[in-house]
N, CA, C and O atoms as a GROMACS GRO file, in nm:
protein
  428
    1UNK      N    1   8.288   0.698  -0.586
    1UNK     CA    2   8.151   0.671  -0.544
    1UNK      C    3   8.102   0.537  -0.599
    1UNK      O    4   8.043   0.468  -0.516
    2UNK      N    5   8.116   0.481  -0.734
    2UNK     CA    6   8.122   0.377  -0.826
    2UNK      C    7   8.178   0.233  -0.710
    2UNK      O    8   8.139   0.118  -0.689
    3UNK      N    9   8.282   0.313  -0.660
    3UNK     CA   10   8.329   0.158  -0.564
    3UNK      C   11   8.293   0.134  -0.468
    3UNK      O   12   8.305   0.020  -0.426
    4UNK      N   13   8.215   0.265  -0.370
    4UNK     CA   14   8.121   0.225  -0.245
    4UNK      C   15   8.004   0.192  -0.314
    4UNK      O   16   7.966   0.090  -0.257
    5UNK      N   17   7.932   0.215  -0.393
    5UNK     CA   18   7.809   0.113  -0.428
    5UNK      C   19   7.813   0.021  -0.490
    5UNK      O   20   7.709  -0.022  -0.539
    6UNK      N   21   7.937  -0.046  -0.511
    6UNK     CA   22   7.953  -0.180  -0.542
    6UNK      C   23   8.029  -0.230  -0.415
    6UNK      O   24   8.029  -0.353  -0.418
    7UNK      N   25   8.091  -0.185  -0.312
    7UNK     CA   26   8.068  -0.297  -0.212
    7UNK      C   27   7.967  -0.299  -0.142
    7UNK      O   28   7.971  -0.375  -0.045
    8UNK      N   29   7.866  -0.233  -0.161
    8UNK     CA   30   7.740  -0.182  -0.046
    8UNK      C   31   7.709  -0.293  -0.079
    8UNK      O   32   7.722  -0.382   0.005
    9UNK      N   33   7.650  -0.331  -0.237
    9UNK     CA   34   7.582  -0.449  -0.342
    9UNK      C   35   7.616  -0.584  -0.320
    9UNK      O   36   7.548  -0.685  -0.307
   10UNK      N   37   7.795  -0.549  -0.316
   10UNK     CA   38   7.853  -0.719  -0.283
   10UNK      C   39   7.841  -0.761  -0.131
   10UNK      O   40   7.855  -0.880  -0.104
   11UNK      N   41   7.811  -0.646  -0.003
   11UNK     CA   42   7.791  -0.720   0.138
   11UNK      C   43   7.636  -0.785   0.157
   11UNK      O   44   7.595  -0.870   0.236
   12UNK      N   45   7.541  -0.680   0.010
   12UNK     CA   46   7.448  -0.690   0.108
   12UNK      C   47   7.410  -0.866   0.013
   12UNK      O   48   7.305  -0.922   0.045
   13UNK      N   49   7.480  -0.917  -0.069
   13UNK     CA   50   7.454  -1.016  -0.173
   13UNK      C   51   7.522  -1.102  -0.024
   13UNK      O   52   7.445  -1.178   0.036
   14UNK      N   53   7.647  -1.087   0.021
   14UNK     CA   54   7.652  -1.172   0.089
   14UNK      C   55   7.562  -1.221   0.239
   14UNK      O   56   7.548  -1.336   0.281
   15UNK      N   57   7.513  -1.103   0.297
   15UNK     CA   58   7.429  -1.106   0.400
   15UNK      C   59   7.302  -1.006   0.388
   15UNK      O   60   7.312  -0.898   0.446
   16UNK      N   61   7.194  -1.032   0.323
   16UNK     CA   62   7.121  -0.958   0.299
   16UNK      C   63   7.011  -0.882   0.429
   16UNK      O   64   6.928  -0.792   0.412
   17UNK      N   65   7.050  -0.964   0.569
   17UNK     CA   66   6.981  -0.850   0.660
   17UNK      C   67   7.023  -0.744   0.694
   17UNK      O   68   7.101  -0.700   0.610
   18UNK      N   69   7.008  -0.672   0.787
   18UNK     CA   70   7.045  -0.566   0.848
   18UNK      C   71   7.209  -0.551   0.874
   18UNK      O   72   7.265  -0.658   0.901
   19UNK      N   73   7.294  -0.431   0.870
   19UNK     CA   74   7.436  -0.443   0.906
   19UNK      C   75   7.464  -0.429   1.034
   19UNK      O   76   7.549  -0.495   1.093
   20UNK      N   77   7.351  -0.288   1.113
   20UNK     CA   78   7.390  -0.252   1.191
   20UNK      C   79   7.251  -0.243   1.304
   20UNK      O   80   7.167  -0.159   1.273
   21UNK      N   81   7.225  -0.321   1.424
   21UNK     CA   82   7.159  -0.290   1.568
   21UNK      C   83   7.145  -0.116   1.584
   21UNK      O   84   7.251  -0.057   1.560
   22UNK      N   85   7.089  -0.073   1.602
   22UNK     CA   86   7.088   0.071   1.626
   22UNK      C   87   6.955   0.047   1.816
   22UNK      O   88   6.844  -0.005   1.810
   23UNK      N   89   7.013   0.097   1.940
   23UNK     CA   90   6.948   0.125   1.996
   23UNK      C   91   6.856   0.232   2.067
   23UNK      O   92   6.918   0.333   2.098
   24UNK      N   93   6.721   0.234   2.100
   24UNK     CA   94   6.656   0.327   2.101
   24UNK      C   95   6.696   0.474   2.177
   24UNK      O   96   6.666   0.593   2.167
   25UNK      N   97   6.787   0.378   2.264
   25UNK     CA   98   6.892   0.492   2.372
   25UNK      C   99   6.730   0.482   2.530
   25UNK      O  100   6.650   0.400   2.575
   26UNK      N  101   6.769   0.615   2.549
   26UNK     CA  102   6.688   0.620   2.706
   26UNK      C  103   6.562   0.663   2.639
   26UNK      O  104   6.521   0.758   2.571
   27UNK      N  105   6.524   0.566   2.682
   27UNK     CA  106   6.330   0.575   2.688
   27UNK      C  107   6.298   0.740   2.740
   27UNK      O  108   6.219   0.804   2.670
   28UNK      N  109   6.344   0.789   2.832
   28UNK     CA  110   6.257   0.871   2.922
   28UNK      C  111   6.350   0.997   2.809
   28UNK      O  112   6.284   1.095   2.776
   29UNK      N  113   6.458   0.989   2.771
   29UNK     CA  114   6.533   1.124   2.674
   29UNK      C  115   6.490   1.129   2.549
   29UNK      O  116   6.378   1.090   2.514
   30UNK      N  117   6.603   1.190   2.453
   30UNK     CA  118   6.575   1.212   2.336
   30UNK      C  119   6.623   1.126   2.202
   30UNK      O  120   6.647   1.160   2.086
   31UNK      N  121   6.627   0.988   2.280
   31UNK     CA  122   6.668   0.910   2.207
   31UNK      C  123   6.581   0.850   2.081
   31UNK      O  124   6.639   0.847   1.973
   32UNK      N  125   6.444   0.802   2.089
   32UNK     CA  126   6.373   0.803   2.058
   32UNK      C  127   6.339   0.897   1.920
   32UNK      O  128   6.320   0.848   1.809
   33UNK      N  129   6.337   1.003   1.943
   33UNK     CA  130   6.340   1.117   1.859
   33UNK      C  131   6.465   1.146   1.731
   33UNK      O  132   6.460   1.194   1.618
   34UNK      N  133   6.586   1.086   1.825
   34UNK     CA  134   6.721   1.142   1.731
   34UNK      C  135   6.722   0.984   1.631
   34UNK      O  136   6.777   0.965   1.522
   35UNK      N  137   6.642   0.889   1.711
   35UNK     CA  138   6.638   0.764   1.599
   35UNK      C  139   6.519   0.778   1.485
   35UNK      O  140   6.538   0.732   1.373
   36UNK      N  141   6.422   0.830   1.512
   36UNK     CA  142   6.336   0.834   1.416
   36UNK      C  143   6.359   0.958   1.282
   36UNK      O  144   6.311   0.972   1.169
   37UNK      N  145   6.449   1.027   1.357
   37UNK     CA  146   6.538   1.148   1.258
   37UNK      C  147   6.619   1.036   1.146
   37UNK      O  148   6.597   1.027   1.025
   38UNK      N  149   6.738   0.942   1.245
   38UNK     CA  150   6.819   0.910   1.150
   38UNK      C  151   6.719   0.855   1.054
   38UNK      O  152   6.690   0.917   0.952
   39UNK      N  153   6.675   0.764   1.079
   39UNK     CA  154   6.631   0.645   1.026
   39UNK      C  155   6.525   0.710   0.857
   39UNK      O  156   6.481   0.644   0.762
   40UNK      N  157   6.519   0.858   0.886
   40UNK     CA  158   6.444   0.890   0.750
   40UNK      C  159   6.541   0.876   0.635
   40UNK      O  160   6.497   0.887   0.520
   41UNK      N  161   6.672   0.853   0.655
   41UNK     CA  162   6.752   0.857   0.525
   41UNK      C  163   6.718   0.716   0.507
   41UNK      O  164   6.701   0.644   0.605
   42UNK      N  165   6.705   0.657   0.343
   42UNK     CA  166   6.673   0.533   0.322
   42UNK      C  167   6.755   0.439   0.328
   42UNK      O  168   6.729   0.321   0.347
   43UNK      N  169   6.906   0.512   0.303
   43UNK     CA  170   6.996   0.450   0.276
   43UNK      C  171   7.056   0.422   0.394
   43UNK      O  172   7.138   0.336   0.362
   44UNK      N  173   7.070   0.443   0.520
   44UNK     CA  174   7.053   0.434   0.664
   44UNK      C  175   6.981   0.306   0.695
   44UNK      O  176   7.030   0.193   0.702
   45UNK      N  177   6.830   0.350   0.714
   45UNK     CA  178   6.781   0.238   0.711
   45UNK      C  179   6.752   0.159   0.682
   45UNK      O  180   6.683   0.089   0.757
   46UNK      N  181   6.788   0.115   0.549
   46UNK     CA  182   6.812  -0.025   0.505
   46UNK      C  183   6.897  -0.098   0.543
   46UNK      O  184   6.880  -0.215   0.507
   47UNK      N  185   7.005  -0.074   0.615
   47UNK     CA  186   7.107  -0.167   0.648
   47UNK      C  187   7.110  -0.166   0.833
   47UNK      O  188   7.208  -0.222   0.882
   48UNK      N  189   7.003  -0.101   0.934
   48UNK     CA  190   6.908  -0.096   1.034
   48UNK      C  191   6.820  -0.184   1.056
   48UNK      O  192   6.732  -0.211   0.975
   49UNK      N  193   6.833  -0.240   1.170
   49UNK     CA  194   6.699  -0.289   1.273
   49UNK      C  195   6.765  -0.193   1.401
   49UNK      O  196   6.878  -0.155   1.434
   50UNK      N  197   6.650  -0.180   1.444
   50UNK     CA  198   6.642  -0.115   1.566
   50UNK      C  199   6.580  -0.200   1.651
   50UNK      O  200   6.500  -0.291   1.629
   51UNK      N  201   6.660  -0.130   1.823
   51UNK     CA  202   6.630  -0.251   1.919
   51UNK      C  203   6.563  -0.141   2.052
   51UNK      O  204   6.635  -0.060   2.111
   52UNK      N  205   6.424  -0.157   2.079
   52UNK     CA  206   6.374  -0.055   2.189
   52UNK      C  207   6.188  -0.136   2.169
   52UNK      O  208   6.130  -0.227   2.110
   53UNK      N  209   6.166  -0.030   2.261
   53UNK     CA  210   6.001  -0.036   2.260
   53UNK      C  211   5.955   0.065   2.148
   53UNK      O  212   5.984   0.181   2.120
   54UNK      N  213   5.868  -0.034   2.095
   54UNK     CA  214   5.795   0.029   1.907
   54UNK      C  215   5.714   0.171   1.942
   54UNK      O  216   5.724   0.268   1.866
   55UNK      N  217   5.611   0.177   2.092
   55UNK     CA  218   5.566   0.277   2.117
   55UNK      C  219   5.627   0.354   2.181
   55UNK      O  220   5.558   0.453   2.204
   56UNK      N  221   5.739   0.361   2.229
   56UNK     CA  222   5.805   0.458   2.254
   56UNK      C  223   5.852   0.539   2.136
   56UNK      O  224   5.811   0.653   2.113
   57UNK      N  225   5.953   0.464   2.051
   57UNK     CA  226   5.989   0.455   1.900
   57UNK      C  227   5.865   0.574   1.812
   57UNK      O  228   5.888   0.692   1.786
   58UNK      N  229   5.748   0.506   1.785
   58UNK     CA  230   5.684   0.612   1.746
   58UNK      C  231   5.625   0.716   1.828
   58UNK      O  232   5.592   0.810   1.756
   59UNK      N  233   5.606   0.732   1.919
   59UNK     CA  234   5.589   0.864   1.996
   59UNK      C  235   5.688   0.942   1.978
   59UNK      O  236   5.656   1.060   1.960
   60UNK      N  237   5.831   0.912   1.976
   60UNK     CA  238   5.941   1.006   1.949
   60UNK      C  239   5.921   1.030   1.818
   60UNK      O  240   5.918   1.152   1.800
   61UNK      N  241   5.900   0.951   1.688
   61UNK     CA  242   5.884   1.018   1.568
   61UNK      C  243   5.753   1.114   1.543
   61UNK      O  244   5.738   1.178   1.438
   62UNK      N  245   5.667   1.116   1.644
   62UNK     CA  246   5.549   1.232   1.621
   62UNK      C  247   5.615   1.339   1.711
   62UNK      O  248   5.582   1.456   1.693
   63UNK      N  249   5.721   1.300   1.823
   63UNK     CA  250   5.730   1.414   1.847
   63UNK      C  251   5.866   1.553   1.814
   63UNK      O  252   5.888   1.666   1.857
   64UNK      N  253   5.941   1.440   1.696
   64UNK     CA  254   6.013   1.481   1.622
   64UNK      C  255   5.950   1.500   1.473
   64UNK      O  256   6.037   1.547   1.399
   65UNK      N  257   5.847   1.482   1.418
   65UNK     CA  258   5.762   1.507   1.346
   65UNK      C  259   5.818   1.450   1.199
   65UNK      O  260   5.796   1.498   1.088
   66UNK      N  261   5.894   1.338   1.232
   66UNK     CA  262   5.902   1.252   1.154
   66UNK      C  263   5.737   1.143   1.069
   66UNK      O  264   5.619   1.126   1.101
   67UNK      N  265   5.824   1.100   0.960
   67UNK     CA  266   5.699   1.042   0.891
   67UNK      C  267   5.777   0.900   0.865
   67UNK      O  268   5.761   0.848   0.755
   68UNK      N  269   5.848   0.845   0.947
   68UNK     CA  270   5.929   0.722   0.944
   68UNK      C  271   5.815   0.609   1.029
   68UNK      O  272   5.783   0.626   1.147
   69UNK      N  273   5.774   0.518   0.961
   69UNK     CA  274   5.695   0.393   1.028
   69UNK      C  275   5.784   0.294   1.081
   69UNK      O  276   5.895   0.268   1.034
   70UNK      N  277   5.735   0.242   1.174
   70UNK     CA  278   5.820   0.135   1.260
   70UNK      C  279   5.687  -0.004   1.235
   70UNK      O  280   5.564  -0.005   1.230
   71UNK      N  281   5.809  -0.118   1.223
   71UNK     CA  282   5.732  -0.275   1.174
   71UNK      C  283   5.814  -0.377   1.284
   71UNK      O  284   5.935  -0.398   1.285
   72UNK      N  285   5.716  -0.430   1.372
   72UNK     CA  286   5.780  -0.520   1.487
   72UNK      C  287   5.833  -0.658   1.394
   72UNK      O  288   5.761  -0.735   1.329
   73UNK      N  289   5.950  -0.661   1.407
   73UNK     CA  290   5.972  -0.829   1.384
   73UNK      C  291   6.021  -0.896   1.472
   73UNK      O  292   6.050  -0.845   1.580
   74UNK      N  293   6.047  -1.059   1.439
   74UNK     CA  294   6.088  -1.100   1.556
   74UNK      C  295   6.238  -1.210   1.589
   74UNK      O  296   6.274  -1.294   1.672
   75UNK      N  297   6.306  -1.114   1.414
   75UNK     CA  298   6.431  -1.200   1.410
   75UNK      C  299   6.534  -1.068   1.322
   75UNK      O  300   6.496  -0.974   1.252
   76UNK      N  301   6.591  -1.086   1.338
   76UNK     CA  302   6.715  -0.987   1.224
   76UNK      C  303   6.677  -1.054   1.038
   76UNK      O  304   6.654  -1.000   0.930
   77UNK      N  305   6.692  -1.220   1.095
   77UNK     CA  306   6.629  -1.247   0.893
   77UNK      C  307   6.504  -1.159   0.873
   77UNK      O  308   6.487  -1.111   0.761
   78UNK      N  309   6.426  -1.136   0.958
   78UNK     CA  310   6.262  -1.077   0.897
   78UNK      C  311   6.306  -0.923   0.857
   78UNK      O  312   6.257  -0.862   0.763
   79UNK      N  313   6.413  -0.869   0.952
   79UNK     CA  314   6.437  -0.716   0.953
   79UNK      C  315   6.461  -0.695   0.823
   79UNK      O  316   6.394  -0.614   0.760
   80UNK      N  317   6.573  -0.775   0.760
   80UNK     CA  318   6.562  -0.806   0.645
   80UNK      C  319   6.519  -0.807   0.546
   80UNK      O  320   6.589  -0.802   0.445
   81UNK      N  321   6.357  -0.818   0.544
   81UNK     CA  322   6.301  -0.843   0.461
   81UNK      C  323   6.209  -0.692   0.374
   81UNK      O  324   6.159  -0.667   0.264
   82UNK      N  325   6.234  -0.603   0.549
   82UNK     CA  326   6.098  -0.540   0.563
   82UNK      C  327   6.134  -0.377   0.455
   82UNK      O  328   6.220  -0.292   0.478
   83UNK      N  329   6.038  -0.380   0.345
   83UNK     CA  330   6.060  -0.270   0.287
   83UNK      C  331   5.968  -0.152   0.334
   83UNK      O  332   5.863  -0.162   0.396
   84UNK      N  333   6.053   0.003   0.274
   84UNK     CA  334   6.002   0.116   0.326
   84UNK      C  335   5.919   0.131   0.479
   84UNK      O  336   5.818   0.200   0.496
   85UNK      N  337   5.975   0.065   0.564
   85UNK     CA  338   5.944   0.070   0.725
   85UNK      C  339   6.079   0.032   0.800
   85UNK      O  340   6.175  -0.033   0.759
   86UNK      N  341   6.058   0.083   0.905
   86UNK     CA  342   6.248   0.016   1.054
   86UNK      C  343   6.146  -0.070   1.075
   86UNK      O  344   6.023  -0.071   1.088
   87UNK      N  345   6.274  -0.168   1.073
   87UNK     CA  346   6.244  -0.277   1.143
   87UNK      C  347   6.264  -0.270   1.300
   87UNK      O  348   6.379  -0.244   1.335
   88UNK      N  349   6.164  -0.291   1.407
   88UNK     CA  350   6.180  -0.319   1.518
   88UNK      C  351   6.199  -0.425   1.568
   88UNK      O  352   6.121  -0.514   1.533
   89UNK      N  353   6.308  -0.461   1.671
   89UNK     CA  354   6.323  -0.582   1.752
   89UNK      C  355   6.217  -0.538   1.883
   89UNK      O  356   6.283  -0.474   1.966
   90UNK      N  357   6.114  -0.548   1.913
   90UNK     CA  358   6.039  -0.475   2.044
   90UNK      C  359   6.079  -0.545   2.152
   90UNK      O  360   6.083  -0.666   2.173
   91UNK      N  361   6.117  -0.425   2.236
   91UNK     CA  362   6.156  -0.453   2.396
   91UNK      C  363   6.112  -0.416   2.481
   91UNK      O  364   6.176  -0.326   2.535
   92UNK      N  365   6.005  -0.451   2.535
   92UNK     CA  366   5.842  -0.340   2.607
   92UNK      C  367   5.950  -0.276   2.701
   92UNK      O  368   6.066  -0.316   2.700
   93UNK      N  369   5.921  -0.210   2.754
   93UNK     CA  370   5.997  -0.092   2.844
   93UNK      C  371   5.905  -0.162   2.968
   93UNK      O  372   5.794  -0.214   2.955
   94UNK      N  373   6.005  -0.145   3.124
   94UNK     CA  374   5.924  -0.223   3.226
   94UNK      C  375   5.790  -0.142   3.251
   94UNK      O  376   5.672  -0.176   3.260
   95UNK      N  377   5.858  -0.021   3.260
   95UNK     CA  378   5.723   0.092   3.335
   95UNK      C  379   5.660   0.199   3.207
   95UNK      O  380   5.695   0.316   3.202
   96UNK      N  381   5.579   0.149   3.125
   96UNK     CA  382   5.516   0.214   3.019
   96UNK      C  383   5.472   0.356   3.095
   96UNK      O  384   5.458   0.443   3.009
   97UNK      N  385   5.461   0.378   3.154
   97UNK     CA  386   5.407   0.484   3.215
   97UNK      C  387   5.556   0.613   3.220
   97UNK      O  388   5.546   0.736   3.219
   98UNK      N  389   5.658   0.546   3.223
   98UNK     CA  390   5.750   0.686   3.205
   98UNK      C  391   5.734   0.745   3.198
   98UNK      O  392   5.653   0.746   3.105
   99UNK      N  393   5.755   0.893   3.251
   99UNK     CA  394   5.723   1.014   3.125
   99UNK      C  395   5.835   1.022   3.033
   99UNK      O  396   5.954   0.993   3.042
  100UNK      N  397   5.776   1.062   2.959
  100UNK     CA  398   5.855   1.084   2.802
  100UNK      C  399   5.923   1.234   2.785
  100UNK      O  400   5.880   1.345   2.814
  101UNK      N  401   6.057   1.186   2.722
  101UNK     CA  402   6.132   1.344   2.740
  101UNK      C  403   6.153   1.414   2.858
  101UNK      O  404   6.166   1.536   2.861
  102UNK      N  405   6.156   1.344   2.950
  102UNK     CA  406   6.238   1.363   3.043
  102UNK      C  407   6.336   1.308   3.130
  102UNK      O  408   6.285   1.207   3.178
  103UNK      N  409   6.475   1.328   3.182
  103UNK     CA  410   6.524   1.207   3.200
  103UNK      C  411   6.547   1.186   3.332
  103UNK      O  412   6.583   1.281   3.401
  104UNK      N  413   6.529   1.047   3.394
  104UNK     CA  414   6.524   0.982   3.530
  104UNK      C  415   6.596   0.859   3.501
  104UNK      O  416   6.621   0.808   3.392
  105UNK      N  417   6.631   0.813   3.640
  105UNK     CA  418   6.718   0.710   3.635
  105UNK      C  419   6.661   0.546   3.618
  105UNK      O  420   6.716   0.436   3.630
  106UNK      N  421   6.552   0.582   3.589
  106UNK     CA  422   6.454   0.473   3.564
  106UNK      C  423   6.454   0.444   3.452
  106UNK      O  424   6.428   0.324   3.436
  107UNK      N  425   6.481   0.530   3.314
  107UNK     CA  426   6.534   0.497   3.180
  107UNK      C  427   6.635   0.427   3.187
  107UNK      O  428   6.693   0.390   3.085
   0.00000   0.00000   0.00000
């Protein structure tokens, strides 16, 4: 365990933003929801930016009843930066009006 948290230490010394893109998945499913789940482990999301629409994003964490906050930035360096919140890359969704949690081919 001693040697995965010392390379966690030495990648993140070498690149201190985010490791991994995580996307929101389908707007209109349960994607939304299963991201605001992961994203409560800290250790998850620290090495996370996420790439979707922020209000979609939190509507799935109220309706997964998550207590995970989402913070729009507007580069991977800022994602970087951002403590105890996901970093969002925001990608307005065309038709805000979707319905939510359900799925169509319009997601």
């Amino acid at each position: 365990m001693k040697d995965r948290k010392k390379t966690r230490k030495q990648a993140e010394n070498l690149f201190p933003g985010p490791l991994l893109a995580v996307t929101m998945g389908d707007p209109a499913g349960i994607g939304p929801e299963i991201v605001s789940l992961a994203m409560e482990n800290e250790d998850f999301r620290r090495v996370c930016v996420v790439i979707g629409d922020v209000e979609r994003l939190r509507a799935g964490a109220l309706q997964a009843d998550s207590s995970v906050q989402y913070q729009v930035v507007s580069s991977v360096e800022e994602a970087g930066k951002v403590q105890g919140r996901v970093p969002v890359l925001h990608v307005p969704l065309e038709d805000p009006s979707l319905p939510f949690g359900t799925l169509s081919p319009a997601g």
